[in-house]
C-alpha positions, 0 to 999 in steps of 0.5 A: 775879590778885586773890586774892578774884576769884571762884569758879566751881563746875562740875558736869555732870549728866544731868537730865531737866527742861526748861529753867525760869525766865526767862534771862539770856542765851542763845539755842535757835536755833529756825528762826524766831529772828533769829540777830542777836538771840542773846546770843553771838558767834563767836570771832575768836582760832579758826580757823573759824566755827560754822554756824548748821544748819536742817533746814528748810533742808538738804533734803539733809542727812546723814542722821547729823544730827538735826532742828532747828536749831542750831550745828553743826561738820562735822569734815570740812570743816575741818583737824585741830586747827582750833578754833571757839568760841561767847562767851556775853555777859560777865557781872559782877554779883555772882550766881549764874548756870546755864548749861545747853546740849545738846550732839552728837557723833557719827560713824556709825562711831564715830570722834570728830568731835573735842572740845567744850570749856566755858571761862570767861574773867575779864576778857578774859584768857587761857583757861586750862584748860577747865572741862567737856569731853568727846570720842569719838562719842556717841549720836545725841542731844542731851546735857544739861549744867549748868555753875553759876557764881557771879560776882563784882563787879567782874571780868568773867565770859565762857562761851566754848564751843570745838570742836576737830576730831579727827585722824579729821575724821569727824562733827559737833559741835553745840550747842543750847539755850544759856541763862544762867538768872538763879539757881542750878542746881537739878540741880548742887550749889553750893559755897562759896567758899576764903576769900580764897586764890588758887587754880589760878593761870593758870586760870579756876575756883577749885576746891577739890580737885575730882576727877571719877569716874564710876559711884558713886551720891551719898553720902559716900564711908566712911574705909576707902574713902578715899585721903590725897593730899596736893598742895602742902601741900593734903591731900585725902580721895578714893575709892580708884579707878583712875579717880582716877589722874592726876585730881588734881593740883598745879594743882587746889591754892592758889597760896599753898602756906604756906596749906593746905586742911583735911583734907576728905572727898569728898562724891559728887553723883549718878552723874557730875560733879565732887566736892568734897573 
């Protein structure tokens, strides 16, 4: 891996904005689009296809599902484990990109349906760990997320979106509104790069030192609050929570372990996401 690829910063966010500016990419599924003309492909290393769903359409379809258009998986049609995945296009100028989708799972009696996860591939090489993923059933509702990007020339940057069906195999998984907007999030934060350090070798992001925790409104997290963890000659301040158990780990720490980060504080955005120290 070039040690001055990239960098992919992440944070999810609920946001209650629409979708704003023009695109780069993408596709809303509206029932009078021509699919042929979205700006994604379907996976030919999974097991199954996404299945372009149109209430319009179905007359009788589940009652579970919502109405519009969209990518759906239904769990039960398909093999436990069994993969699907959606490729946005490839992107590789240097810039900073927002991806936004929606995104459903839900089972009327709570099983999960199985789980969705976001990866970003870098020039045709292998996945690697998922940047975003979530699992269980949810609410019956469309769900919003924000990934922010940032590339850089000359690697190649693809989005790939994948559904794993659960051991329950009840319910359905759906994507909406897929787009690759032109310029920077406005609702998740944007970090700058690591210096030229290699970091999380073997997977498709170089964050640096980032946990997730939920439930703590934005703010900086007091000394006395904070746990020293230190990962490979990567030292990091972190909220002392049980939640934090088992985030962190050796993977999330330069490849290069005779360089270390500075020590740092975390800085907390919003009510949920991805925390950089």
């Amino acid at each position: 891996m070039n040690t001055c690829a990239f960098l992919l910063i992440l944070t999810v966010q609920i946001y209650a904005d629409g979708i704003e500016g023009p695109t780069a990419a993408g596709c809303t599924f509206e029932e009078d689009a021509d699919p042929s003309l979205c700006d994604f492909t379907q996976g030919e290393e999974d097991d199954f296809d996404w299945l372009l769903f149109r209430t319009y359409g179905s007359p009788y379809a589940s009652s579970d599902l919502l109405r519009g258009s969209y990518m759906l998986v239904n769990s039960s049609q398909h093999a436990v484990g069994h993969r699907a995945q959606l490729l946005l296009q490839p992107m590789s100028e240097n810039d900073t990109h927002c991806i936004q989708f929606s995104y459903f799972l839900y089972s009327r009696d709570g099983h999960s349906p199985g789980a969705l996860r976001a990866y970003v591939r870098v020039n045709g090489g292998p996945l690697g760990i998922p940047v975003w993923n979530t699992s269980g059933s949810h609410a019956k509702q469309w769900h919003p997320v924000e990934l922010a990007v940032s590339t850089f020339w000359p690697n190649e940057y693809q989005v790939l979106i994948e559904a794993t069906v659960s051991r329950e195999r009840r319910g359905y998984i759906a994507v909406d509104d897929i787009m690759v907007l032109n310029y920077p999030c406005y609702k998740a934060p944007h970090f700058s790069r690591l210096g030229d350090e290699e970091v999380n070798a073997g997977q498709n992001a170089s964050f640096q030192c980032v946990a997730a925790w939920p439930g703590v409104r934005g703010g900086e997290v007091p000394a006395g609050e904070t746990q020293r963890r230190d990962f490979n000659n990567s030292i990091c301040q972190a909220p002392e929570s049980p939640a934090l158990r088992g985030v962190l780990s050796a993977r999330q720490c330069p490849a290069d372990r005779s360089r270390p980060l500075p020590v740092c504080h975390s800085v907390l955005q919003g009510l949920r996401g991805l925390k950089l120290c």
